[in-house]
Each structure stands twice: as structure tokens, then as C-alpha cells.
Backbone as CSV, one residue per row, in Angstrom:
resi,resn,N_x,N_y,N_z,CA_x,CA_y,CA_z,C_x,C_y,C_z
1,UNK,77.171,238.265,-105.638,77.207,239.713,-105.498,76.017,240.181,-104.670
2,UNK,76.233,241.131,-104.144,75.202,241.713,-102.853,75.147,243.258,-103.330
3,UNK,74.539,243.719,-102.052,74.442,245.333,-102.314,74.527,245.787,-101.235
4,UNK,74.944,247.474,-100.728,74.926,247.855,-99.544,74.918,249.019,-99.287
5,UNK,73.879,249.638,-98.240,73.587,251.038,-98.127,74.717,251.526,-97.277
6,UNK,75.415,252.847,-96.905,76.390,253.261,-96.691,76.274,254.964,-96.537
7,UNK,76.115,255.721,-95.179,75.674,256.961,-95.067,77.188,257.542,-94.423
8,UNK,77.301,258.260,-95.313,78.863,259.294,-94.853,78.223,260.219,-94.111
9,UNK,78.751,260.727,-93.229,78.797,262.053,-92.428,80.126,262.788,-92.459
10,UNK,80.334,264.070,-93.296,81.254,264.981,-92.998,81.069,265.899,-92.584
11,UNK,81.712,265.900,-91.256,81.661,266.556,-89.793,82.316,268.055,-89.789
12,UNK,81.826,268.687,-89.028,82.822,269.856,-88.134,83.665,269.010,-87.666
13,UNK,84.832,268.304,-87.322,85.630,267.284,-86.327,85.011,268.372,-84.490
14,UNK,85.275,269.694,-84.121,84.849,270.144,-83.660,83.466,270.643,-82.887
15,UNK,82.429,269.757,-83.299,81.038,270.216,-82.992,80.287,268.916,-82.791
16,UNK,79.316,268.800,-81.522,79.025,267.375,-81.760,77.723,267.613,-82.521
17,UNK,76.971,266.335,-82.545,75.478,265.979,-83.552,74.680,267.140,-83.294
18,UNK,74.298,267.841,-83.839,73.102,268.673,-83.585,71.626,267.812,-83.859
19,UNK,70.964,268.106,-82.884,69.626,267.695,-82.736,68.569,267.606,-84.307
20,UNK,68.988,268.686,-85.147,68.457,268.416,-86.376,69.213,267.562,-87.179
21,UNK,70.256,266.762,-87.190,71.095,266.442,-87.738,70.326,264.639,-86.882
22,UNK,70.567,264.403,-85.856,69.910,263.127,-84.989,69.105,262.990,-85.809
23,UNK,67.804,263.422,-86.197,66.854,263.247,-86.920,67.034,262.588,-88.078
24,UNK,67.209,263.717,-88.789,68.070,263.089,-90.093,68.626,261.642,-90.237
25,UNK,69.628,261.446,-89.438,70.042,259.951,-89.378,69.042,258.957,-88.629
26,UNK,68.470,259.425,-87.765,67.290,258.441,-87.558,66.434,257.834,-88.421
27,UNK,66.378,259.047,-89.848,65.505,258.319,-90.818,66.149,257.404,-92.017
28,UNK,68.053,257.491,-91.699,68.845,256.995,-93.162,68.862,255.514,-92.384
29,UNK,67.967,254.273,-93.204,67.529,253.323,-93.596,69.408,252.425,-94.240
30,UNK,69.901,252.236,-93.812,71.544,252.155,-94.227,72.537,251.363,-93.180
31,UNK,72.943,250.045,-93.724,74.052,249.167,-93.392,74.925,249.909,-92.397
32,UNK,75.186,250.973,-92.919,77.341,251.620,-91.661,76.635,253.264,-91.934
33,UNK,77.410,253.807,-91.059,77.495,255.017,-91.347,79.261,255.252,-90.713
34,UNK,79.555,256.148,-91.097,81.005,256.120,-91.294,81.199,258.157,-90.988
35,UNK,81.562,258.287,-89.496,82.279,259.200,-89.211,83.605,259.517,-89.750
36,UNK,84.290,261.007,-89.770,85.490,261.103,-90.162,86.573,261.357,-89.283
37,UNK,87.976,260.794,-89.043,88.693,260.684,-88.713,88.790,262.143,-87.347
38,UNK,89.049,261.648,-86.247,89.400,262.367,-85.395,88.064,263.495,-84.678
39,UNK,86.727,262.364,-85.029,85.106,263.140,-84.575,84.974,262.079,-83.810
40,UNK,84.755,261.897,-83.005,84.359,263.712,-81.908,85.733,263.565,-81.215
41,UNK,85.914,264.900,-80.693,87.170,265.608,-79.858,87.619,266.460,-80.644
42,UNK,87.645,266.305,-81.898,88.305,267.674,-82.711,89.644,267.418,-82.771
43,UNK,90.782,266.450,-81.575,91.651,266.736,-81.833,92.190,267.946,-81.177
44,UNK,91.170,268.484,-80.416,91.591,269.761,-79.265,92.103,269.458,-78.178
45,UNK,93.517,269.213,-78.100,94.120,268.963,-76.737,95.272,268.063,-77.546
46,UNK,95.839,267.181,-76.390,97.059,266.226,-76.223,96.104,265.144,-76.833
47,UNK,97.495,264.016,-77.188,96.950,262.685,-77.231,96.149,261.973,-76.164
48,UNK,97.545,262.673,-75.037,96.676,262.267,-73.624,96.105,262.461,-73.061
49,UNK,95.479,263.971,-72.966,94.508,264.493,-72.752,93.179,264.543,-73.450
50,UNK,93.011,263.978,-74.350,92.453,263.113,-75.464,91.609,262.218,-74.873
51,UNK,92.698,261.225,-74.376,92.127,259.600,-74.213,91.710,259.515,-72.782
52,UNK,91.998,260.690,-71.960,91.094,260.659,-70.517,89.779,260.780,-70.803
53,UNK,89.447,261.795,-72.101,87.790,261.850,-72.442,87.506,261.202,-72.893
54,UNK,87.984,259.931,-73.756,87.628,259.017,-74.232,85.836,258.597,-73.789
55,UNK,85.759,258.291,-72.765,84.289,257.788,-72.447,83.319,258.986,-72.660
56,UNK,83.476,260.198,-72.490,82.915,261.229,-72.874,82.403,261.067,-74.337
57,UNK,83.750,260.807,-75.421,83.200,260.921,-76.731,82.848,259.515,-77.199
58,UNK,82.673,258.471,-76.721,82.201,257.302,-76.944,80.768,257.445,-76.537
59,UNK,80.198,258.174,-75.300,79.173,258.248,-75.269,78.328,259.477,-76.494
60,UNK,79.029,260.158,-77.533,78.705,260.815,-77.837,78.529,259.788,-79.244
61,UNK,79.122,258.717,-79.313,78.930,257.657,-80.651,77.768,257.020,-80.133
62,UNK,77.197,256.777,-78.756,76.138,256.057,-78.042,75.247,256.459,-78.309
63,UNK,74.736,257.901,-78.360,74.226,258.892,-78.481,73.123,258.668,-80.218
64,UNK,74.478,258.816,-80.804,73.630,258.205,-82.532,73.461,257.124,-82.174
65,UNK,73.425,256.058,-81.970,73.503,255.021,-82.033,71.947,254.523,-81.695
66,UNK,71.816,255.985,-80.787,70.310,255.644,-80.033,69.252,255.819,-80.970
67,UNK,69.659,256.576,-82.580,68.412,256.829,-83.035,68.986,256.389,-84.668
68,UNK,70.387,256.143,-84.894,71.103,255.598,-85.908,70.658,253.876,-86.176
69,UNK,70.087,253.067,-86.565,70.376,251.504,-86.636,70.982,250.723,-87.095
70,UNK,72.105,251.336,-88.116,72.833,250.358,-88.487,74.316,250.526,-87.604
71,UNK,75.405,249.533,-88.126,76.439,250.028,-87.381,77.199,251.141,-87.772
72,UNK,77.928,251.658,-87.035,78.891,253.080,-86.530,80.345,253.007,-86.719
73,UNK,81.073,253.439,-87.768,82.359,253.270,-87.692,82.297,255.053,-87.023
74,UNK,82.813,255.008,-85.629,82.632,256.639,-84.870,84.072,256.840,-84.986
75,UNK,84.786,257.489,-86.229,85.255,258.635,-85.414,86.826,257.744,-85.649
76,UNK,87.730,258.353,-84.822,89.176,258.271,-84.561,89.429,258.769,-83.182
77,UNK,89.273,258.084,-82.471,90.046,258.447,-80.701,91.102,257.756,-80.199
78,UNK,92.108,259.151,-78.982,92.492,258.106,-78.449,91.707,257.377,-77.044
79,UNK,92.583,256.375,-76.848,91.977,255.770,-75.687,93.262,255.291,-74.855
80,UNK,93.236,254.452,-73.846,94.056,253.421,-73.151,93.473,252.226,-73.105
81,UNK,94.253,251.192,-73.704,93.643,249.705,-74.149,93.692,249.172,-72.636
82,UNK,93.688,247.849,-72.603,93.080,246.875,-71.365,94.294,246.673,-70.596
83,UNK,95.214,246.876,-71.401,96.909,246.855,-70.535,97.570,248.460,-70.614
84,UNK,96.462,249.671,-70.677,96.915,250.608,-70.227,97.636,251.817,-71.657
85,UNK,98.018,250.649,-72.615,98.431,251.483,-73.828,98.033,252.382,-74.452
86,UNK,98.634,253.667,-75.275,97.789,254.190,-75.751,97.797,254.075,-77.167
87,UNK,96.419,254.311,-77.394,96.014,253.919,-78.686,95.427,254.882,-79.415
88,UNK,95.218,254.898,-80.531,94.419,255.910,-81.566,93.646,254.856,-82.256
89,UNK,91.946,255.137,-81.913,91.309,253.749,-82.400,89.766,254.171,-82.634
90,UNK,89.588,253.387,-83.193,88.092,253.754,-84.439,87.514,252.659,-83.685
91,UNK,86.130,253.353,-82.924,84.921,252.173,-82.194,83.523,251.783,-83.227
92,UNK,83.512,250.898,-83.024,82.493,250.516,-84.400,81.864,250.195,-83.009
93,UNK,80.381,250.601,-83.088,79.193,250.558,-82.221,77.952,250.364,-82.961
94,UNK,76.952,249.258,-82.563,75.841,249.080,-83.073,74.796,248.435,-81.673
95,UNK,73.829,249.400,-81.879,72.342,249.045,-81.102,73.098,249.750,-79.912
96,UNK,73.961,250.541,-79.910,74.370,251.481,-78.372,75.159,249.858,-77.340
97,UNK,75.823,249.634,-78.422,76.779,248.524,-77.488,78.155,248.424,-78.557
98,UNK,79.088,248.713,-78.053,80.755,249.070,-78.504,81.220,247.366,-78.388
99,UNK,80.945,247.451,-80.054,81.023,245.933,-80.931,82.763,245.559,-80.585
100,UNK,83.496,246.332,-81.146,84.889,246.161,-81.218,85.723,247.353,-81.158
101,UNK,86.917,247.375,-81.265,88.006,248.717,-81.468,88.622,248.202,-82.874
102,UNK,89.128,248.885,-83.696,90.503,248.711,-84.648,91.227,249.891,-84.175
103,UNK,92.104,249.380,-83.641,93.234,250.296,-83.568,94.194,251.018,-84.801
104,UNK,94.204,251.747,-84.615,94.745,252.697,-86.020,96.711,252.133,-86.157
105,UNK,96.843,251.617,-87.524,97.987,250.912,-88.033,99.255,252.224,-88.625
106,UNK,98.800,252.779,-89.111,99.401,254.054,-90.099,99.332,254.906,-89.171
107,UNK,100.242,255.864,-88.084,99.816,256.803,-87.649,100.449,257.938,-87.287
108,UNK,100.293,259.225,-87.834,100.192,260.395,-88.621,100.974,260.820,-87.165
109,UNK,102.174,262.044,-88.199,103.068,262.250,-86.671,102.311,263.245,-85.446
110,UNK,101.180,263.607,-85.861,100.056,264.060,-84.650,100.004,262.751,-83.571
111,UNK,99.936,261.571,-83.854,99.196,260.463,-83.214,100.240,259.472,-82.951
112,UNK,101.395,259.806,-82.629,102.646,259.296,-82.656,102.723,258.938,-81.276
113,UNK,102.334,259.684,-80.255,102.551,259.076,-79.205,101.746,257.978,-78.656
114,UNK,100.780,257.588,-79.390,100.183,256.372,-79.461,100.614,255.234,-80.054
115,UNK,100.547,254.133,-79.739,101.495,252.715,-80.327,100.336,251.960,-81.357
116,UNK,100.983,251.733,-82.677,100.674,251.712,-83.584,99.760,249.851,-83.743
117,UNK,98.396,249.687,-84.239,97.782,248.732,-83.449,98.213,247.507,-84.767
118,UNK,97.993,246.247,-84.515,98.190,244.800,-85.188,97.326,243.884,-85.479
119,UNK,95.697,244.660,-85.724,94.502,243.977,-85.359,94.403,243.046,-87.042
120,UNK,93.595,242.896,-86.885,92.714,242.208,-88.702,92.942,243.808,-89.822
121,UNK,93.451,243.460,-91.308,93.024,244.120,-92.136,91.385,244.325,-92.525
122,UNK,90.767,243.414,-92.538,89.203,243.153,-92.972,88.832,242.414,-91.790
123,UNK,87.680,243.012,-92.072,86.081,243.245,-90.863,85.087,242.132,-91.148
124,UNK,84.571,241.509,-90.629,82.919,240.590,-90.945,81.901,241.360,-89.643
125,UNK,80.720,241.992,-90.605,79.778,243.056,-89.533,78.880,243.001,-90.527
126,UNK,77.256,242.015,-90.329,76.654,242.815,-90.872,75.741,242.094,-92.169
127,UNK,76.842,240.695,-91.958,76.791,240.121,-93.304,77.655,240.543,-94.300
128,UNK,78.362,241.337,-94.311,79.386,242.087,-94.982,80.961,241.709,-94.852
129,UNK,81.543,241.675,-95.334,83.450,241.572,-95.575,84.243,242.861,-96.185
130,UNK,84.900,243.546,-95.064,85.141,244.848,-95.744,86.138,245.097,-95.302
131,UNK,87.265,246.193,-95.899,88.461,246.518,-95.225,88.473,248.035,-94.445
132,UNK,89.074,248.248,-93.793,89.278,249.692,-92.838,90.390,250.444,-93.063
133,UNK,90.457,251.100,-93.317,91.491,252.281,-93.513,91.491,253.819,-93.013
134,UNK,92.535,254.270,-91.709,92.366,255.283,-91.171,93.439,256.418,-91.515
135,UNK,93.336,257.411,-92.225,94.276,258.603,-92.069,95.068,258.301,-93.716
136,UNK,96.134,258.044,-93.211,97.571,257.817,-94.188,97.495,256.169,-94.383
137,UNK,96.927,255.626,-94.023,96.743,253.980,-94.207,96.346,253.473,-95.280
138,UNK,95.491,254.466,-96.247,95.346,254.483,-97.430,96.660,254.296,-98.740
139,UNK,97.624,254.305,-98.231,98.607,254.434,-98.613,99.778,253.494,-98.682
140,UNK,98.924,252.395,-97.645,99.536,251.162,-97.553,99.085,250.079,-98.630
141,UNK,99.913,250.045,-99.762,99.572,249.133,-100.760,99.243,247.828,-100.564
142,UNK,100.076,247.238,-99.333,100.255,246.001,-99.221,98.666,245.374,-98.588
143,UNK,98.366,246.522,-97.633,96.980,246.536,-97.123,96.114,246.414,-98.460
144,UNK,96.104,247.169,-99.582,94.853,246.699,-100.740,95.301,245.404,-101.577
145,UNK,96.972,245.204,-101.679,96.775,243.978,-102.411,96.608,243.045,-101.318
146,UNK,96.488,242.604,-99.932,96.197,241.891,-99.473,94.520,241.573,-99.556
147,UNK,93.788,242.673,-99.538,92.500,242.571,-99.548,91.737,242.406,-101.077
148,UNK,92.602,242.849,-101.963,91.713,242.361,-103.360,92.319,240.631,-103.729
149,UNK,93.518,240.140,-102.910,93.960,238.966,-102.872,92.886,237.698,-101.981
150,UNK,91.880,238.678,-101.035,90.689,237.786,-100.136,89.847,238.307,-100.969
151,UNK,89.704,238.668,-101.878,88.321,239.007,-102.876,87.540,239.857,-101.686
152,UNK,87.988,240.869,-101.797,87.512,241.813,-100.312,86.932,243.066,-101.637
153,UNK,86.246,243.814,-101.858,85.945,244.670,-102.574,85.293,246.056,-102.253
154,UNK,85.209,245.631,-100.670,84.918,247.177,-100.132,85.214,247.723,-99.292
155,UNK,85.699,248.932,-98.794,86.387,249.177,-98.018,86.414,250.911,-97.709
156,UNK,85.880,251.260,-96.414,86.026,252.517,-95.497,87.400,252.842,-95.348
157,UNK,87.095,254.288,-95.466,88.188,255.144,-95.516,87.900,256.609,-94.188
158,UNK,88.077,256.341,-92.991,88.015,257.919,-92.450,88.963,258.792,-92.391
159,UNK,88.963,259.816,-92.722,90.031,260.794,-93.021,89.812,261.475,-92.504
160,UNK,90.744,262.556,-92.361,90.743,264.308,-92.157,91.881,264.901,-93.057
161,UNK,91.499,265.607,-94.280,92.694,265.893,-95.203,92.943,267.047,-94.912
162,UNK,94.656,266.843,-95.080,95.649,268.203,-95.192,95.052,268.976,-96.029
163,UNK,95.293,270.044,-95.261,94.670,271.731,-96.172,95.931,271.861,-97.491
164,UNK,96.838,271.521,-96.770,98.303,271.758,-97.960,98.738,270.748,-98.682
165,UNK,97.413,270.022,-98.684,98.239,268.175,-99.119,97.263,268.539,-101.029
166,UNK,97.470,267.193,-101.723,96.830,267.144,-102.856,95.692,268.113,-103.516
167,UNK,96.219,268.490,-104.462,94.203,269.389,-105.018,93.168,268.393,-105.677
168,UNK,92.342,269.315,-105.644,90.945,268.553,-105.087,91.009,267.392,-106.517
169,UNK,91.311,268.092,-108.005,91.374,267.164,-109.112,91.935,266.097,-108.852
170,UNK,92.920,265.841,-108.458,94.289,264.944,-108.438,94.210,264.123,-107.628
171,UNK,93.734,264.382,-106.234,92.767,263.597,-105.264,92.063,262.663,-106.016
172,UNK,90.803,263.175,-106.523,89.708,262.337,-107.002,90.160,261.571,-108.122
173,UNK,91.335,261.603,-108.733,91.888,261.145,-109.468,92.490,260.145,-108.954
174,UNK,93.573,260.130,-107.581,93.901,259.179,-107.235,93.351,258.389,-106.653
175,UNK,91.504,258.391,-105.980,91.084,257.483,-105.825,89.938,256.128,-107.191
176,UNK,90.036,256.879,-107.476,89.659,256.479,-108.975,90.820,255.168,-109.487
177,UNK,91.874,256.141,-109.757,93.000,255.152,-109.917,93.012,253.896,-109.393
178,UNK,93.327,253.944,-107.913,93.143,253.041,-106.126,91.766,251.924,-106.608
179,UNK,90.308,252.660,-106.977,89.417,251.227,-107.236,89.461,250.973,-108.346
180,UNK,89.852,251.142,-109.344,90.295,250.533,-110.309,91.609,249.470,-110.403
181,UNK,92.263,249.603,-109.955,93.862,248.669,-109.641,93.761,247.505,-108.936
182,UNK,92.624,248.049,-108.145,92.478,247.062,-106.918,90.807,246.816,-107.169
183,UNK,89.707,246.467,-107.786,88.225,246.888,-108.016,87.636,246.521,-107.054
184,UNK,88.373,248.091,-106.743,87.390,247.861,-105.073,86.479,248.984,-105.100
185,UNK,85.919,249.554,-104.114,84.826,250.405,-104.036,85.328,251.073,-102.606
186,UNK,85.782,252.217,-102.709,85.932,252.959,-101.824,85.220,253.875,-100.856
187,UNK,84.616,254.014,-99.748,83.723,254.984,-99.196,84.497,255.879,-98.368
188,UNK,85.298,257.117,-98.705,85.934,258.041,-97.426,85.043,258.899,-97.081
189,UNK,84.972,258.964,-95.889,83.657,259.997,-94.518,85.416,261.083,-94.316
190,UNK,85.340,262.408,-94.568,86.282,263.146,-94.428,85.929,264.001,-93.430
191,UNK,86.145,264.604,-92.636,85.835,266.090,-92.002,86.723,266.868,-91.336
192,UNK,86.028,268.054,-91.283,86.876,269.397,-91.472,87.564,269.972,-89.665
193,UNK,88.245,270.689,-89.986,88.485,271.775,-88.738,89.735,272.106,-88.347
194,UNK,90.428,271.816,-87.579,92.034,272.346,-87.512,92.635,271.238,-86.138
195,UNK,92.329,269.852,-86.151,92.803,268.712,-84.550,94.132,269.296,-84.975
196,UNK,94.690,269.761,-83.665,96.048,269.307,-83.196,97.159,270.664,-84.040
197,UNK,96.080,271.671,-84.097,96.823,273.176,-84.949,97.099,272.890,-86.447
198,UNK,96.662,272.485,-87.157,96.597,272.199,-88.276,94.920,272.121,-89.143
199,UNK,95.008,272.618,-90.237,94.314,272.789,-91.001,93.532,271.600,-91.665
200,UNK,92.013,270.862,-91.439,91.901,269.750,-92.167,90.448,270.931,-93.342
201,UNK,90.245,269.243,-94.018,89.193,269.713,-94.924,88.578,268.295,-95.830
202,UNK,87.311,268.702,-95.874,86.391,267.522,-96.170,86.148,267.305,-97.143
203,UNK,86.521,266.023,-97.179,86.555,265.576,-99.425,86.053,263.969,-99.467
204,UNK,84.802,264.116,-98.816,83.974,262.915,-98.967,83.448,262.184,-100.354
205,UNK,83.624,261.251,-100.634,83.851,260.764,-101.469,82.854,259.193,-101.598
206,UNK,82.740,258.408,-102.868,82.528,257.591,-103.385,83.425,256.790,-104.520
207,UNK,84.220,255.934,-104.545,85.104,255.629,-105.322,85.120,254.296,-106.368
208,UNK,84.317,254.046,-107.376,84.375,252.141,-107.797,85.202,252.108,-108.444
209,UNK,85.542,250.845,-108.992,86.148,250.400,-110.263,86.483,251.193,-111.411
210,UNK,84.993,251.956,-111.571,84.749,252.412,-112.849,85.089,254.045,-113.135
211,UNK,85.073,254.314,-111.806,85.367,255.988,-111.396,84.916,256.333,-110.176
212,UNK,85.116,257.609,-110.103,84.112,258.435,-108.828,82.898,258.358,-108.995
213,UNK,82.110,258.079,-108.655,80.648,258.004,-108.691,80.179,259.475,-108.046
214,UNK,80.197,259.532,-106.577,79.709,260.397,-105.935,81.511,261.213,-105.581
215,UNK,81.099,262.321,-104.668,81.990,263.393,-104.408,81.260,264.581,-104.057
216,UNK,81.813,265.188,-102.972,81.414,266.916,-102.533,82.009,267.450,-103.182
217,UNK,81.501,269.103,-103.992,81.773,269.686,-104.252,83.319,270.426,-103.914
218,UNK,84.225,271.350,-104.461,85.497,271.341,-103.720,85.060,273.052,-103.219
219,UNK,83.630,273.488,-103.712,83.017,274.246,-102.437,82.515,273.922,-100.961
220,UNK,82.203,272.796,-101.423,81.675,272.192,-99.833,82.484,270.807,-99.119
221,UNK,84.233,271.637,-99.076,84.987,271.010,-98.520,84.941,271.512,-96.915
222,UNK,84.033,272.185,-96.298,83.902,272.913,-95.054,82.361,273.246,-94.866
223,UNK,81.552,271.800,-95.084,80.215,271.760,-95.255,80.140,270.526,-94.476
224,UNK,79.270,270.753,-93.166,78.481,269.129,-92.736,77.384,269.079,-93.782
225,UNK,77.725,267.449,-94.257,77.030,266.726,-95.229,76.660,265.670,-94.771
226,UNK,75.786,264.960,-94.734,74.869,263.199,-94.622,74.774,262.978,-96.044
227,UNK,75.149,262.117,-96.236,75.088,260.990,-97.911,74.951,259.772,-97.916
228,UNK,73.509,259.173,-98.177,73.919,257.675,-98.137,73.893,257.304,-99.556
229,UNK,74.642,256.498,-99.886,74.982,255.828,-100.783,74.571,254.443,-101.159
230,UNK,74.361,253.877,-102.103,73.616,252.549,-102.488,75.003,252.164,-103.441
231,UNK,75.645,250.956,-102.978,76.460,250.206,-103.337,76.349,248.659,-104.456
232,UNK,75.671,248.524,-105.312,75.954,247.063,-105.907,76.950,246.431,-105.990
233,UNK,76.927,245.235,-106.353,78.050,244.328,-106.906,79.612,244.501,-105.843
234,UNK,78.777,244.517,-104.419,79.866,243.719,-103.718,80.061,241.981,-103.652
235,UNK,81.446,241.573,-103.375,81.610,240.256,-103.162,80.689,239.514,-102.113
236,UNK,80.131,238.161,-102.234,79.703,237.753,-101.157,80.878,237.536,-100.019
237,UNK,80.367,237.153,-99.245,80.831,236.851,-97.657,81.810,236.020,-97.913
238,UNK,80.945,234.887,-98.540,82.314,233.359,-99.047,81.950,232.932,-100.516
């Protein structure tokens, strides 16, 4: 068993880092930090008009990166892969060099015109073994019993939640449920704003075995928040 620091950021999806905010993460001492689904771009525009800025908002994950030190799960973009496809894909960046892509598996009929990706369920970054989960992917069972079947026990979640979807009790309830079934330890980075004419909202979270540990207020579901978190009793590596 190991341990692991873990700093959520729930975003405006709409607004990039503010300069007092850089700071801040310059000083969180922490393994990942974990953007929420569809930061930066907001989600303002097309898919495809989206993934032309792509390098725009990658440099805006470069950006933390410059004063952030651990690694970067940035965000939810699209892009065009190496044969031109389009994709909806989460850049994990560390030391201001773009480690890998996971392409997003589950994807939400906003992100439909992007082709749905076939990469690894679980990650090795870090010294760490962890699983990824973007949007509605959470939802893929087969994805957690595959990963509590590799003795996988931790696992990122970036979201952006429906304004009209679950209340806030029942939520925190069902992730509770989720690391308990599976004793895993859940980290969702949520954030807020309206990508793609629709209403999101931020319900950042901490999830173990045992219950919710941590959680935002269901006042400060429309609050940028930094949280790092201290994790025990993850699985080793092997």
C-alpha cells in the first residue's frame, strides 16, 4: 500500500488560470492535478471549431505546467489525431511536455461527432496504477469491474454535470455506493458553465470505500475551488 497527493481544480470551464490562482498551484506539493471535463475552451463553439484551437488550449495546460510539478490530467478537448480523426481527448502533461492523449471512450451526444477512442482502461504515471474516466464513462461498469479485477484502486473522474441530471444527495450517494462495490477511491475534478448551450455544474468530490470523505458544498457548485487531497492505502504498482 502507498499513498498519494491529488489537487482537484473546479473550474469556470469558460475562464482560463488567473494569475492568483498560478500561484496557488505553484505551491500544491501533489502527485496529479486533475482539470474538469471540457477546460479550457468552455465548449464555446463546434466540435470542429474546437479542435482547430486545440494548440491554443494545450498551450494553456503548458502554461500550469510551468509552475504546476506534478502531472496534469488538462481538461477534455477536441483535437485531430495523427491520421486526421476527430477526437475528444484528455492530455496528461508533465514538466511542460504532452506525456500522452486518452481519447475519450463514452461520448456524450455533444461530442458525437468525434469517434469514440480504444486506448488502455488504466494508466502507469508516476509510480502509480490508476484508471480514467471521462463524462458518462463513469457509468461503464465493465470499465470498474475490469479495473478492481487488476487490483487497480484508484481512479480520476473529469466531469461537467448536468444542471437537470441527479441531486446533489443522491449523487454523493451514488459515488459512495461505486467505491464501495468496487474499493476503489474515486477523485472527480467537476466544473461549471454552460459548453455547447447547456447548463453544467461543479460537484467535486472525494470518494473511498468507506464513504465520501471530501465534497463541495451544493452551495459551491459554481465556485472555482483548488483541493488537494492526501490519499492512503492505494494498491502497489505490482
Amino acid at each position: 500500500m502507498t499513498s498519494v497527493k491529488i489537487t482537484l481544480f473546479q473550474k469556470d470551464l469558460s475562464q482560463p488560470v488567473s494569475p492568483e490562482q498560478r500561484a496557488k498551484l505553484s505551491k500544491e506539493k501533489s502527485d496529479f492535478l486533475i482539470l474538469p471535463l471540457y477546460f479550457p475552451g468552455g465548449g464555446n463553439g463546434s466540435p470542429e471549431s474546437l479542435a482547430s484551437r486545440a494548440k491554443t488550449f494545450l498551450d494553456e495546460i503548458y502554461a500550469i505546467s510551468e509552475v504546476y510539478k506534478g502531472a496534469i490530467f488538462g481538461g477534455g478537448m477536441f483535437r485531430r489525431d495523427d491520421e486526421g480523426l476527430l477526437r475528444f481527448s484528455i492530455p496528461i502533461v508533465q514538466n511542460i511536455v504532452l506525456v500522452d492523449w486518452y481519447d475519450v471512450k463514452g461520448l456524450s451526444s455533444e461530442d458525437s461527432p468525434a469517434i469514440p477512442g480504444s486506448g488502455e482502461d488504466s494508466l502507469i504515471l508516476g509510480g502509480f496504477r490508476f484508471g480514467i474516466f471521462a463524462g458518462k464513462e463513469i457509468q461503464d461498469r465493465s470499465k470498474l469491474e475490469k479495473l478492481k479485477s487488476d487490483r487497480i484502486n484508484l481512479a480520476f473522474h473529469l466531469d461537467s454535470v448536468s444542471d437537470n441530471g441527479t441531486d446533489y444527495s443522491q449523487d454523493l450517494k451514488n459515488y459512495a455506493d461505486l467505491s464501495s462495490q468496487y474499493g476503489m477511491f474515486l477523485v472527480r475534478s467537476s466544473g461549471y458553465g454552460i459548453p455547447f448551450g447547456k447548463k453544467r455544474i461543479g460537484r467535486s468530490l472525494l470518494s473511498t470505500p468507506t464513504g465520501v470523505t471530501w465534497k463541495v458544498a451544493e452551495t459551491e457548485q459554481e465556485k472555482e475551488i483548488i483541493k488537494t487531497v492526501n490519499i492512503n492505502g492505494i494498491n502497489a504498482l505490482f
